[in-house]
Residue frames as a rotation matrix with the C-alpha (Angstrom) as fourth column:
UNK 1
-0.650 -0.715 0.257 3.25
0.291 -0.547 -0.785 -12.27
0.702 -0.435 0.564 -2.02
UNK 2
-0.050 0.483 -0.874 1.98
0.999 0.009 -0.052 -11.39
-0.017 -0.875 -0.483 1.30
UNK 3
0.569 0.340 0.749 0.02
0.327 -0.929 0.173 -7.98
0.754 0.146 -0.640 1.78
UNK 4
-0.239 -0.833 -0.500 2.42
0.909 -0.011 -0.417 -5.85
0.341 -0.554 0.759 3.66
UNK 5
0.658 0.753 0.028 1.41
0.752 -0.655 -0.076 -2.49
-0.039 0.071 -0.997 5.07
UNK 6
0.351 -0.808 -0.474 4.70
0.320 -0.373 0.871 -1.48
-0.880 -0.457 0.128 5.38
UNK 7
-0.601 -0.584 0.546 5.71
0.618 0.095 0.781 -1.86
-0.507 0.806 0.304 1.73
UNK 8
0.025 0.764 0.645 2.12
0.972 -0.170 0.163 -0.16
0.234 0.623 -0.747 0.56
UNK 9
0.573 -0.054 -0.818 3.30
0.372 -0.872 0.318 2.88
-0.730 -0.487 -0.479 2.63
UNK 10
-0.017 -0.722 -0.692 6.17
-0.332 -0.648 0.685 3.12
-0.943 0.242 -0.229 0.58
UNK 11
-0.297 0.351 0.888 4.72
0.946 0.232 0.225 2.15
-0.127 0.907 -0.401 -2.75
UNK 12
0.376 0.757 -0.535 2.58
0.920 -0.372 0.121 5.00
-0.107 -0.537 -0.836 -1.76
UNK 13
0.534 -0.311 -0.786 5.16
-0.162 -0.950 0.265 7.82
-0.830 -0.014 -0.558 -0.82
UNK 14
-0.454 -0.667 0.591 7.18
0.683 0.166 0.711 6.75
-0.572 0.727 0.380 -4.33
UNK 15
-0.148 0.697 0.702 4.03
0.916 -0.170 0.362 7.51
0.372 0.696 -0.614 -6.24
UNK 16
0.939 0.335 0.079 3.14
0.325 -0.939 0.116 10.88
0.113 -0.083 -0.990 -4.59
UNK 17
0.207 -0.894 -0.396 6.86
0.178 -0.364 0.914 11.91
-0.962 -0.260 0.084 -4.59
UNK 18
-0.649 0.010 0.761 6.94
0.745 0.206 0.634 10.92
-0.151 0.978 -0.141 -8.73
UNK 19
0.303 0.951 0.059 3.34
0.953 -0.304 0.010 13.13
0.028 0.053 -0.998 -8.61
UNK 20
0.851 -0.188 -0.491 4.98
0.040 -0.908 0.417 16.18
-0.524 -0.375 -0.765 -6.64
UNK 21
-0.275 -0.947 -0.164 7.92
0.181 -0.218 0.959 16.23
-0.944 0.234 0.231 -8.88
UNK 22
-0.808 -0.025 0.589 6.01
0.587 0.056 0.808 16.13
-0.053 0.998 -0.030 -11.91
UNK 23
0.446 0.843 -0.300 2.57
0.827 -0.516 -0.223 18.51
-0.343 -0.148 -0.928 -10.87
UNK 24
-0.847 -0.519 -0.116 2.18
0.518 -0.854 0.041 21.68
-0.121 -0.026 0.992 -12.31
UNK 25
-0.308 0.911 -0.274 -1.07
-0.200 -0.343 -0.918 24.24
-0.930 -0.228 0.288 -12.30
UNK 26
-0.130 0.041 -0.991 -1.01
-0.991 -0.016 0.130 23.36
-0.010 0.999 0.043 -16.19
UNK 27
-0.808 -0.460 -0.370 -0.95
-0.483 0.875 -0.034 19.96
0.339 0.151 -0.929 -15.94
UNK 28
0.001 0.813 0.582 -3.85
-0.993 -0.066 0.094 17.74
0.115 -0.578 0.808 -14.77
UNK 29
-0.111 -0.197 0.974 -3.96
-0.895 0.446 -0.011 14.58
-0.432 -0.873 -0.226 -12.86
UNK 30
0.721 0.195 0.665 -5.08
0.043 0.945 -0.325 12.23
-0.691 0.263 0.673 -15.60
UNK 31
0.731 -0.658 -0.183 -2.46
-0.293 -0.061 -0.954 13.42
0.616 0.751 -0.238 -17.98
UNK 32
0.259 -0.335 0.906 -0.14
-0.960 0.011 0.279 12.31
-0.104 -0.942 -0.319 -14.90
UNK 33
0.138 0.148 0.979 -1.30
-0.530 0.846 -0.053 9.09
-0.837 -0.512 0.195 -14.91
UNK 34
0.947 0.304 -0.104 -1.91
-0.147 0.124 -0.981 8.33
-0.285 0.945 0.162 -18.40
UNK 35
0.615 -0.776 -0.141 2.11
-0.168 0.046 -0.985 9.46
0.770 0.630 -0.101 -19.44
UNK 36
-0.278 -0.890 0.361 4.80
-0.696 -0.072 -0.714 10.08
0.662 -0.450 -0.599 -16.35
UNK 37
0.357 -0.129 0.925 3.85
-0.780 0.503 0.371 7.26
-0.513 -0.854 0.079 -14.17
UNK 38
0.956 0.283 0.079 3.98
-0.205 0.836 -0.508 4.98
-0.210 0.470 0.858 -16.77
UNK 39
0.334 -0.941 0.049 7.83
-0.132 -0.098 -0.986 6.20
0.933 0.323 -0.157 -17.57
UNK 40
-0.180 -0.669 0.721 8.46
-0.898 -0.187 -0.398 5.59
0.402 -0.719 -0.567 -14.11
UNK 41
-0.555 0.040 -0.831 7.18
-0.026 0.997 0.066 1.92
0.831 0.058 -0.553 -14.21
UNK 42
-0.841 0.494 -0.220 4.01
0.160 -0.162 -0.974 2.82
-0.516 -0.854 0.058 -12.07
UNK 43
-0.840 0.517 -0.167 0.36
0.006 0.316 0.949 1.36
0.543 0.795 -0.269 -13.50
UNK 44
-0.648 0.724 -0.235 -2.41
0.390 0.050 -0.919 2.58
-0.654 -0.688 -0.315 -12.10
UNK 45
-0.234 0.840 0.490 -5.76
0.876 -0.036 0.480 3.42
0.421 0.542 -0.728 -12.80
UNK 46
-0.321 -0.212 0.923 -7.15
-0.139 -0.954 -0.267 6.84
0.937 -0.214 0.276 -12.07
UNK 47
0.769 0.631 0.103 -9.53
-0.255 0.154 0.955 5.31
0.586 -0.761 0.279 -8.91
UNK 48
0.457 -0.738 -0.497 -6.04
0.789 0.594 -0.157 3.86
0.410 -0.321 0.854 -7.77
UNK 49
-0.704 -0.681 0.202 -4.28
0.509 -0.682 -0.525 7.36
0.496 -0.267 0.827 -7.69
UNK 50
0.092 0.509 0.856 -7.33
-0.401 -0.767 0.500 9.10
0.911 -0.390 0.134 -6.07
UNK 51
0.845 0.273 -0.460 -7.33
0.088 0.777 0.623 6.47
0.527 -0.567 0.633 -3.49
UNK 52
0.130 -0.734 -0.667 -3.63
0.989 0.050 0.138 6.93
-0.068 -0.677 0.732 -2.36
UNK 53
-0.449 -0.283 0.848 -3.62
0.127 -0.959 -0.253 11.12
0.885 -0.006 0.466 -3.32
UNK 54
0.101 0.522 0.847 -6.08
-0.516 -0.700 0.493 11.00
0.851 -0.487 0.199 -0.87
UNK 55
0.748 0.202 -0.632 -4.78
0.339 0.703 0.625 8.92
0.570 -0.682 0.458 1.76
UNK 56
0.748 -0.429 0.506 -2.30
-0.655 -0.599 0.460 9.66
0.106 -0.676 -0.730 4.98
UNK 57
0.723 -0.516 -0.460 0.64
0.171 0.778 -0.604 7.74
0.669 0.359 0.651 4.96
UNK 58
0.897 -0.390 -0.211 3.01
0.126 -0.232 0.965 7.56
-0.425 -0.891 -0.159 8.07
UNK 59
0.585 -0.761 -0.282 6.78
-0.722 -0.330 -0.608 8.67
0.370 0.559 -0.742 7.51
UNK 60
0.602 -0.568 -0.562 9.21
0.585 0.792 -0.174 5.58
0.543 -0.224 0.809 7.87
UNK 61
0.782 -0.305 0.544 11.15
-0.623 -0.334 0.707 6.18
-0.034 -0.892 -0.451 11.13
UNK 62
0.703 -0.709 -0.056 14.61
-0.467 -0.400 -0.789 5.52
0.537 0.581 -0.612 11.18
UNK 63
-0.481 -0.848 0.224 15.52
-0.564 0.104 -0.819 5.37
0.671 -0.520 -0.528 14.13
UNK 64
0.452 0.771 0.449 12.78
-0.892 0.375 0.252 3.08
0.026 -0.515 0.857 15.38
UNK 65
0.857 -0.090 -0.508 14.76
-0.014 0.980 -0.198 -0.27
0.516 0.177 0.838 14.54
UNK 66
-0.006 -0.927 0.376 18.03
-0.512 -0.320 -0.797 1.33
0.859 -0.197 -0.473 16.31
UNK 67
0.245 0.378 0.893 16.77
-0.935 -0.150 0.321 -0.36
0.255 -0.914 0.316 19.49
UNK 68
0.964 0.201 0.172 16.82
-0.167 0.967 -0.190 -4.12
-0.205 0.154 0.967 18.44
């Protein structure tokens, strides 16, 4: 499969959407990873999730293809 940057955006916002639905101050980031990604069919390593927690991802625009 061809590397897409489009699709890794939204790989991306899945995973931190899954993250922000499951964070609490009780909770810590490898217990995250370790159990609730895995129930959501999302395998990463922890260097993987630091890597996209800490990245900027653009918001998919809607109305950008409306033109064509």
């Amino acid at each position: 499969m061809a590397y897409n940057k489009k699709n890794y955006n939204k790989t991306a916002r899945y995973i931190i959407e899954v993250y922000n639905a499951a964070k609490t101050p009780d909770i810590p980031d490898t217990k995250i990873v370790r159990t609730i990604f895995p129930q959501n069919n999302i395998h990463l390593s922890y260097r993987q999730w630091m890597n996209i927690k800490g990245g900027v991802f653009p918001k998919e625009n809607p109305d950008q293809l409306s033109f064509f």
